[in-house]
CHARMM-style PDB file with segment names, atoms N, HN, CA, C and O in Angstrom:
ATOM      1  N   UNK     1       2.121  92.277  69.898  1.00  0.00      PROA
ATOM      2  CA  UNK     1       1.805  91.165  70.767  1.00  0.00      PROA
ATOM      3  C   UNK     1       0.408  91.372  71.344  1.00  0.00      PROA
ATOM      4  O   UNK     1       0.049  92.521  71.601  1.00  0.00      PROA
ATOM      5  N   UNK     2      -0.414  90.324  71.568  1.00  0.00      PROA
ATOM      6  HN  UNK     2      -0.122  89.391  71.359  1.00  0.00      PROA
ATOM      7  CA  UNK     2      -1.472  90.203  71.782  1.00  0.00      PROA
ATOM      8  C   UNK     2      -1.930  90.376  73.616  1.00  0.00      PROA
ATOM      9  O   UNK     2      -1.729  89.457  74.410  1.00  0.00      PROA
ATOM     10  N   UNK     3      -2.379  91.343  73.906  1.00  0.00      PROA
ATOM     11  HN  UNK     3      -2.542  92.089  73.261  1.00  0.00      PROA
ATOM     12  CA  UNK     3      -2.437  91.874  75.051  1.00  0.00      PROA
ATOM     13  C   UNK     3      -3.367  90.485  76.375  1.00  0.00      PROA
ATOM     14  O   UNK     3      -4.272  89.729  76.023  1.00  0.00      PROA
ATOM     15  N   UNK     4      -2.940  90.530  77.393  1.00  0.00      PROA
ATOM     16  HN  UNK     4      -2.204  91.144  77.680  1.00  0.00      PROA
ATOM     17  CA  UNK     4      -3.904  89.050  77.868  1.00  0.00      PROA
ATOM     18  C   UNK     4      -4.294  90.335  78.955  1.00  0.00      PROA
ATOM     19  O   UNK     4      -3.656  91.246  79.484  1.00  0.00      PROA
ATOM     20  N   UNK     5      -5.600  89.901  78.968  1.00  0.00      PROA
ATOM     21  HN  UNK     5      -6.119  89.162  78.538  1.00  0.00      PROA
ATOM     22  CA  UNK     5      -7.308  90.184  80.488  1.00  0.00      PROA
ATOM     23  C   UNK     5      -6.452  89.673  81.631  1.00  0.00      PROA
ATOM     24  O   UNK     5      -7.091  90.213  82.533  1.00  0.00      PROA
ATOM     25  N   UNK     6      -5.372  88.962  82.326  1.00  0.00      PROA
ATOM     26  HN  UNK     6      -4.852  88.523  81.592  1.00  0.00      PROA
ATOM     27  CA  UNK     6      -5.423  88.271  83.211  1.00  0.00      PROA
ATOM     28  C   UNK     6      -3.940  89.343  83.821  1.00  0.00      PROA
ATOM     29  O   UNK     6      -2.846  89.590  83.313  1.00  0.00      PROA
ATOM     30  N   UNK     7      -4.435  89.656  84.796  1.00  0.00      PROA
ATOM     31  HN  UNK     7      -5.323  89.455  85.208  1.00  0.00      PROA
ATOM     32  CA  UNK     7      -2.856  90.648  85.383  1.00  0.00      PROA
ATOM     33  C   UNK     7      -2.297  89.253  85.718  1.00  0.00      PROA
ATOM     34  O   UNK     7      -2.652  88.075  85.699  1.00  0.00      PROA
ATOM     35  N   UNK     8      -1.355  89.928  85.998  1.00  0.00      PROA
ATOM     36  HN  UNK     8      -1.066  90.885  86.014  1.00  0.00      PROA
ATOM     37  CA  UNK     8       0.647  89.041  86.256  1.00  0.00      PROA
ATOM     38  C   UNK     8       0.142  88.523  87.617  1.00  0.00      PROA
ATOM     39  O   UNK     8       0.753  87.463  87.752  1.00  0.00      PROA
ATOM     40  N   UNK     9      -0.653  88.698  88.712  1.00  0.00      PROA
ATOM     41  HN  UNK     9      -1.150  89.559  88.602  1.00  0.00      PROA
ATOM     42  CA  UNK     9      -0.529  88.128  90.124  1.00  0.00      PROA
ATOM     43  C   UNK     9      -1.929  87.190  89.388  1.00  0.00      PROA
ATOM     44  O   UNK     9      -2.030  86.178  90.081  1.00  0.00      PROA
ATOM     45  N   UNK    10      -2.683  87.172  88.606  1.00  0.00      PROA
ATOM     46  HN  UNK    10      -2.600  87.995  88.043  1.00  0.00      PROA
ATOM     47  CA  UNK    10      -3.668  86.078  88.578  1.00  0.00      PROA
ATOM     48  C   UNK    10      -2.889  84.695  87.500  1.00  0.00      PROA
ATOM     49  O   UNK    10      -2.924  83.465  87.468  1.00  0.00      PROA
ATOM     50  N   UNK    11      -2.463  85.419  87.000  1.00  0.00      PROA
ATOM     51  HN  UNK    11      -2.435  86.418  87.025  1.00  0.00      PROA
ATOM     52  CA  UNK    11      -1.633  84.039  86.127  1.00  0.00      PROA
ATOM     53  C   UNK    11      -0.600  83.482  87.026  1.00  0.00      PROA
ATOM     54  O   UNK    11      -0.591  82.269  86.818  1.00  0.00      PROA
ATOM     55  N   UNK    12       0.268  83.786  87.919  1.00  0.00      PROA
ATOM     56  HN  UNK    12       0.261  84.772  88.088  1.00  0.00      PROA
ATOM     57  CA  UNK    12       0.670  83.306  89.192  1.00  0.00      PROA
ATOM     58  C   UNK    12       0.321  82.563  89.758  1.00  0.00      PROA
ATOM     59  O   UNK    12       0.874  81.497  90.029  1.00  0.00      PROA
ATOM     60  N   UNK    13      -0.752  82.972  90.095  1.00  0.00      PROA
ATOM     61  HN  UNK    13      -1.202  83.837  89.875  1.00  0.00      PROA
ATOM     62  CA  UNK    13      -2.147  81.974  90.518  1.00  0.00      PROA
ATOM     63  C   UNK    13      -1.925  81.007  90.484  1.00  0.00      PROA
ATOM     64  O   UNK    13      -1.354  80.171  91.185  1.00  0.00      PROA
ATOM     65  N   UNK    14      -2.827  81.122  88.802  1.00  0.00      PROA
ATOM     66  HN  UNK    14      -3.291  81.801  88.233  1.00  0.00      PROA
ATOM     67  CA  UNK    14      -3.368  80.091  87.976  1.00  0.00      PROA
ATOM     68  C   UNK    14      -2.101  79.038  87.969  1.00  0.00      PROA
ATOM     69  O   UNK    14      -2.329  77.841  88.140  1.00  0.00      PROA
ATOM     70  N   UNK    15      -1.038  79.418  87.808  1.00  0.00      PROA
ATOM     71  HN  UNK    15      -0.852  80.391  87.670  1.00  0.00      PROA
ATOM     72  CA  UNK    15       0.034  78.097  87.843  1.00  0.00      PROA
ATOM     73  C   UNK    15       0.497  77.618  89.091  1.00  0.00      PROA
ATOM     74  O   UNK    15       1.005  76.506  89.228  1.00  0.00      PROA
ATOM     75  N   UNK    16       0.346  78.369  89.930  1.00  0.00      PROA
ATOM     76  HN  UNK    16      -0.067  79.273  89.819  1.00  0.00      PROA
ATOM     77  CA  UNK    16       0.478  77.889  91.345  1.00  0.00      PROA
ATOM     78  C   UNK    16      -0.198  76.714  91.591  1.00  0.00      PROA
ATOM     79  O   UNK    16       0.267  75.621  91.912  1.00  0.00      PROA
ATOM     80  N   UNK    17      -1.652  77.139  91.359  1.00  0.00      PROA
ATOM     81  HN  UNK    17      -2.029  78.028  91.098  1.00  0.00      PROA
ATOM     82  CA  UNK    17      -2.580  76.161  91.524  1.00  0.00      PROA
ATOM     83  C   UNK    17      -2.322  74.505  90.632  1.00  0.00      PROA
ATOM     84  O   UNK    17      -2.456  73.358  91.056  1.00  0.00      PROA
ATOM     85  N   UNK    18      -1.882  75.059  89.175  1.00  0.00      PROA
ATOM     86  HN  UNK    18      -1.773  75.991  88.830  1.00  0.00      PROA
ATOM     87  CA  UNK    18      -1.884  73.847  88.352  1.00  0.00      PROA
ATOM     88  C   UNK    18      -0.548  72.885  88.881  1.00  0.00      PROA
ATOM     89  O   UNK    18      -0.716  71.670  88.986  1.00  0.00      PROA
ATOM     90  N   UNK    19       0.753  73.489  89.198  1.00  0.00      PROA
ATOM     91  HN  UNK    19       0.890  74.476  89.112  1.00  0.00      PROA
ATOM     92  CA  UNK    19       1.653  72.997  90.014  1.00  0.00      PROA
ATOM     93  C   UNK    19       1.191  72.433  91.334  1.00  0.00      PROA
ATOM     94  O   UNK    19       1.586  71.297  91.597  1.00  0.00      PROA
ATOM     95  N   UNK    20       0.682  72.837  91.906  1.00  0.00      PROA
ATOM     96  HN  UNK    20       0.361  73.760  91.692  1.00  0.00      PROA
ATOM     97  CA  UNK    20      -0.090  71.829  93.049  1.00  0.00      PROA
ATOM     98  C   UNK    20      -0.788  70.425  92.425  1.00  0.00      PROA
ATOM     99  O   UNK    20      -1.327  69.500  93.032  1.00  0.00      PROA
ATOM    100  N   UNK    21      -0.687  70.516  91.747  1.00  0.00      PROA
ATOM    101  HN  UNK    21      -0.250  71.267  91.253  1.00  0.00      PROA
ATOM    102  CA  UNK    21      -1.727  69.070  91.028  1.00  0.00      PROA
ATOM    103  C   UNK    21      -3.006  69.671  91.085  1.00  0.00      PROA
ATOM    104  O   UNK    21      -3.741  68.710  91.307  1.00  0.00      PROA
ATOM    105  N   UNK    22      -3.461  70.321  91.042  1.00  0.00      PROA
ATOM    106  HN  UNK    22      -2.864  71.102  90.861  1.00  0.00      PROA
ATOM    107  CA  UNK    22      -4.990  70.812  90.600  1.00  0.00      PROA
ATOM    108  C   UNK    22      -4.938  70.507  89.394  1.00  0.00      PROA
ATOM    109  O   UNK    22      -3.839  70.539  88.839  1.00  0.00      PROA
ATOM    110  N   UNK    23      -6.362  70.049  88.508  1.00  0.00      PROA
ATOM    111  HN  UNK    23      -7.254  70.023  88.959  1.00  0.00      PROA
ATOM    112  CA  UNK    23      -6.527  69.823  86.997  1.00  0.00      PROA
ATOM    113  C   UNK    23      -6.889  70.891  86.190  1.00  0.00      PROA
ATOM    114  O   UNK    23      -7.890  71.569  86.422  1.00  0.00      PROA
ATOM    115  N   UNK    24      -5.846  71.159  84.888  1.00  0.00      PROA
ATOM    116  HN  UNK    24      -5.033  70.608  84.699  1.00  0.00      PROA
ATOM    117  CA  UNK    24      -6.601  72.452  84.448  1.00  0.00      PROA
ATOM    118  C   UNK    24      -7.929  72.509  84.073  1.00  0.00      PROA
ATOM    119  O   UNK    24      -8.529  73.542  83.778  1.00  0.00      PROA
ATOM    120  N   UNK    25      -8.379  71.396  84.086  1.00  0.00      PROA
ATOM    121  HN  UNK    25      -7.891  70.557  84.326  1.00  0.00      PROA
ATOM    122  CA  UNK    25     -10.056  71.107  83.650  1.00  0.00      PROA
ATOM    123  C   UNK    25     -10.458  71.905  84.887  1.00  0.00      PROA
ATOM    124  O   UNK    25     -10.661  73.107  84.713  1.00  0.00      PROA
ATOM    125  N   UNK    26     -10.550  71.580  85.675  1.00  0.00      PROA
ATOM    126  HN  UNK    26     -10.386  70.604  85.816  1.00  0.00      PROA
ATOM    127  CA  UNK    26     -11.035  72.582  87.461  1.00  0.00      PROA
ATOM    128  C   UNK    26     -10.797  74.005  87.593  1.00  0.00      PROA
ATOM    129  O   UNK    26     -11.780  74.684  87.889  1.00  0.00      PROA
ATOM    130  N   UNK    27      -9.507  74.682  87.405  1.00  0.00      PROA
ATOM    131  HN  UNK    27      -8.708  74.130  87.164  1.00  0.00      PROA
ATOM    132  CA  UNK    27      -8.644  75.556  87.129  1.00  0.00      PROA
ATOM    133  C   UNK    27      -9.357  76.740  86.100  1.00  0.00      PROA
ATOM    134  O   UNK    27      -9.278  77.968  86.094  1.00  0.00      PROA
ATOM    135  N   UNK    28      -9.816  76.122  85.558  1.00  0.00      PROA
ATOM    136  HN  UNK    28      -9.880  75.124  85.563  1.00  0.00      PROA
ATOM    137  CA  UNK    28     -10.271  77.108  84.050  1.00  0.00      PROA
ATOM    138  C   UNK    28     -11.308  77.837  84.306  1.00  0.00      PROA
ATOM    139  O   UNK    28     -11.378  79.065  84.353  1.00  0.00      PROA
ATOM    140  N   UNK    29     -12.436  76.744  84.538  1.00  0.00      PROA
ATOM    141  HN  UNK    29     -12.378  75.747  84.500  1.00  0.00      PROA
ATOM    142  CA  UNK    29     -13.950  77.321  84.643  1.00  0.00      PROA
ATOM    143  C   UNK    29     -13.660  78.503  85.979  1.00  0.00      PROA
ATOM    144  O   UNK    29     -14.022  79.661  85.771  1.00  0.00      PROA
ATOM    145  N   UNK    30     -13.197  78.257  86.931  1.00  0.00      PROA
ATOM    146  HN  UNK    30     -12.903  77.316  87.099  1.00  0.00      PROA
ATOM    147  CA  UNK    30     -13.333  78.997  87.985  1.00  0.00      PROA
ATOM    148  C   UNK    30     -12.769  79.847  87.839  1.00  0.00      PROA
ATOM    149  O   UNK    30     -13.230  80.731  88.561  1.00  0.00      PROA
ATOM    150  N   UNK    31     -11.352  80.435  86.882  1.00  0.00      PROA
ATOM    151  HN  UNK    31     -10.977  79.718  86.295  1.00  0.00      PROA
ATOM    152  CA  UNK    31     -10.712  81.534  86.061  1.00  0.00      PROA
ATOM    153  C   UNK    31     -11.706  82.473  84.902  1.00  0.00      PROA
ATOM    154  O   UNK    31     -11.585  83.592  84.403  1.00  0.00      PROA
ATOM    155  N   UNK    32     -12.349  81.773  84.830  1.00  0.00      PROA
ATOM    156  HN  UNK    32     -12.447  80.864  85.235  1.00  0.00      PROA
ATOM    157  CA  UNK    32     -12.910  82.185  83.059  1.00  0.00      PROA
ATOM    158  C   UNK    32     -12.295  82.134  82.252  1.00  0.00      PROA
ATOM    159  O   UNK    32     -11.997  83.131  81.595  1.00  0.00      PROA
ATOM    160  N   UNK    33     -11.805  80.756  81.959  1.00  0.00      PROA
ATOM    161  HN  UNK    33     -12.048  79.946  82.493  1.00  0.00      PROA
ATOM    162  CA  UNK    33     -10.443  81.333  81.000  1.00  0.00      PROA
ATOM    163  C   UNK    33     -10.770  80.083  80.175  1.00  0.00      PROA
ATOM    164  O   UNK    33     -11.739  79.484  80.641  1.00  0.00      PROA
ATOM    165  N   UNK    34     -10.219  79.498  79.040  1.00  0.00      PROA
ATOM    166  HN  UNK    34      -9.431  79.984  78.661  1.00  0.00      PROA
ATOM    167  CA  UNK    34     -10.173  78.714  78.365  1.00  0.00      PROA
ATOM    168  C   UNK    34      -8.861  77.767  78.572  1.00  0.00      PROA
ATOM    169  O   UNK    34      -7.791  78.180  79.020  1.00  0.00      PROA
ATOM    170  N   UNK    35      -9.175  76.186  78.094  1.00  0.00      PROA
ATOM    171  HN  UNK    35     -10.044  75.851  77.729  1.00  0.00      PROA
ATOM    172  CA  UNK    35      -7.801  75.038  78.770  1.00  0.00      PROA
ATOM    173  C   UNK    35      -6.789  75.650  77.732  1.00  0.00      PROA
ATOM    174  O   UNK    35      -5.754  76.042  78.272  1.00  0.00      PROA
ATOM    175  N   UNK    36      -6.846  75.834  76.284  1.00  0.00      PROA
ATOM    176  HN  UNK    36      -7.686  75.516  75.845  1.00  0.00      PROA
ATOM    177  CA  UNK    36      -6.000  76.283  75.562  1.00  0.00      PROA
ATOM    178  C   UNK    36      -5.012  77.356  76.205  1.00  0.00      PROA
ATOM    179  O   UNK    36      -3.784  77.420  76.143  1.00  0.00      PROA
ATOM    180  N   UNK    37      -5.994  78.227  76.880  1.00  0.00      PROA
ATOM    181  HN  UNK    37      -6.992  78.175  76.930  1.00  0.00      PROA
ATOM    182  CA  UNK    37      -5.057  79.441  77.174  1.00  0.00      PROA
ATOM    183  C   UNK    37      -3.740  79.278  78.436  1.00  0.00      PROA
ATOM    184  O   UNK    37      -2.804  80.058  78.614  1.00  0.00      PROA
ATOM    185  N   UNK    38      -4.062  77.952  79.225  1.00  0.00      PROA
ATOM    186  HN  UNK    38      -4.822  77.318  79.081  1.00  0.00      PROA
ATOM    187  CA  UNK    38      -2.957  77.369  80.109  1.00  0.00      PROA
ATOM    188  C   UNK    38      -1.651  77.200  79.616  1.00  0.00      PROA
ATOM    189  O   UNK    38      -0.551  77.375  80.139  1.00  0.00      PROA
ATOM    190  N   UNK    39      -2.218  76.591  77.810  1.00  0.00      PROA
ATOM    191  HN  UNK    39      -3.112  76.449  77.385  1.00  0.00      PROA
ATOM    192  CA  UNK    39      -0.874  76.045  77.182  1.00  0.00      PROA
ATOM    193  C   UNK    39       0.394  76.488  76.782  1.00  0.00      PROA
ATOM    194  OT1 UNK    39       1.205  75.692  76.310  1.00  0.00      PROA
TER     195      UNK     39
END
């Protein structure tokens, strides 16, 4: 399995945030992360 850069409390985060209605378009750039990698 393909190892992910992002520890377990930042991907938390990241969906916290997208569950709030934040856009993953917004979400990403400020992660460094790519929209694919949300999916």
């Amino acid at each position: 399995m393909k190892k992910t850069r992002l520890t377990e409390s930042q991907i938390i985060r990241i969906l916290g945030e997208q569950e709030a209605g934040r856009r993953v378009a917004e979400i990403c750039p400020s992660h460094g992360i790519s929209q694919p990698t949300t999916h």
